[in-house]
N, C-alpha and C positions, 0 to 999 in steps of 0.2 A: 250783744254783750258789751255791758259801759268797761273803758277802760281808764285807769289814771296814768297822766304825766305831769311831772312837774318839767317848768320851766325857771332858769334865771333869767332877768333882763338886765344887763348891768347899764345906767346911764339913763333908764328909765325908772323914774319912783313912780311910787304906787299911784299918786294920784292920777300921773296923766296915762297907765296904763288903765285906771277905768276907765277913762276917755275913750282911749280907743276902742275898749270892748264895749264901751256902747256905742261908739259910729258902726261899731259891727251886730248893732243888732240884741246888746244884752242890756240888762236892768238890775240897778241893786239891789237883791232882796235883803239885806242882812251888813254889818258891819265889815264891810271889806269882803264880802260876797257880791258876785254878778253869776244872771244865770240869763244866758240865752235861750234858741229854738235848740232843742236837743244838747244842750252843754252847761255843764256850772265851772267856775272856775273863785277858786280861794287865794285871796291876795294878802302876801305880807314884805314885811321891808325883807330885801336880801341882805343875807353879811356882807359886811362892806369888804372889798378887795384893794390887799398892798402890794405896790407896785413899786417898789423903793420909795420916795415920799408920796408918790400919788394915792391917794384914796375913790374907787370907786364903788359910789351905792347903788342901787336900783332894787327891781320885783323880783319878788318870788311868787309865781302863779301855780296851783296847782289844779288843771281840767280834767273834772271825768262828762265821760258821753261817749259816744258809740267812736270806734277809731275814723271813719267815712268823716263824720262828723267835725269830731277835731281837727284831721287833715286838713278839710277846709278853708277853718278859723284861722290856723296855721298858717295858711297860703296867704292870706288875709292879713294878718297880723305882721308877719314877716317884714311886708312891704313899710307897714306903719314905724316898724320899730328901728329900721337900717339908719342907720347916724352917717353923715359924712365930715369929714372932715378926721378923720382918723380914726 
């Protein structure tokens, strides 16, 4: 049974979150669409967030696929997208 989640990524814009879903394995099929082995995921800009003056943009990803699946990616993804420096 596929399920959906969406995700925010703030600090991350869309381009380079396709990036990463393709080191992971996926391929554009479509206009801000990527679809891996068992997952698609729908990409748009996130609302941006105020922080007293700070503005931050980033992804808004939305994956369906089996939850096994996702979890996965997830595990995967995570790694890619951890920023340091605060």
């Amino acid at each position: 049974m596929s399920v959906r989640v969406e995700h925010d990524y703030y600090g991350v814009p869309v381009w380079l979150m396709k990036d990463y879903l393709t080191q992971l394995g996926g391929a554009e099929t479509g206009e801000d669409v990527m679809e891996g082995d068992g997952w698609r995921a729908e990409l748009r800009k996130a609302e941006r967030r105020h922080i007293g003056s700070l503005s931050v943009g980033g992804a808004t990803v939305i994956f369906v696929g089996e939850q096994a699946t996702l979890d996965a990616l997830f595990e995967k993804l995570h790694w890619k997208t951890l920023r340091g420096g605060g």
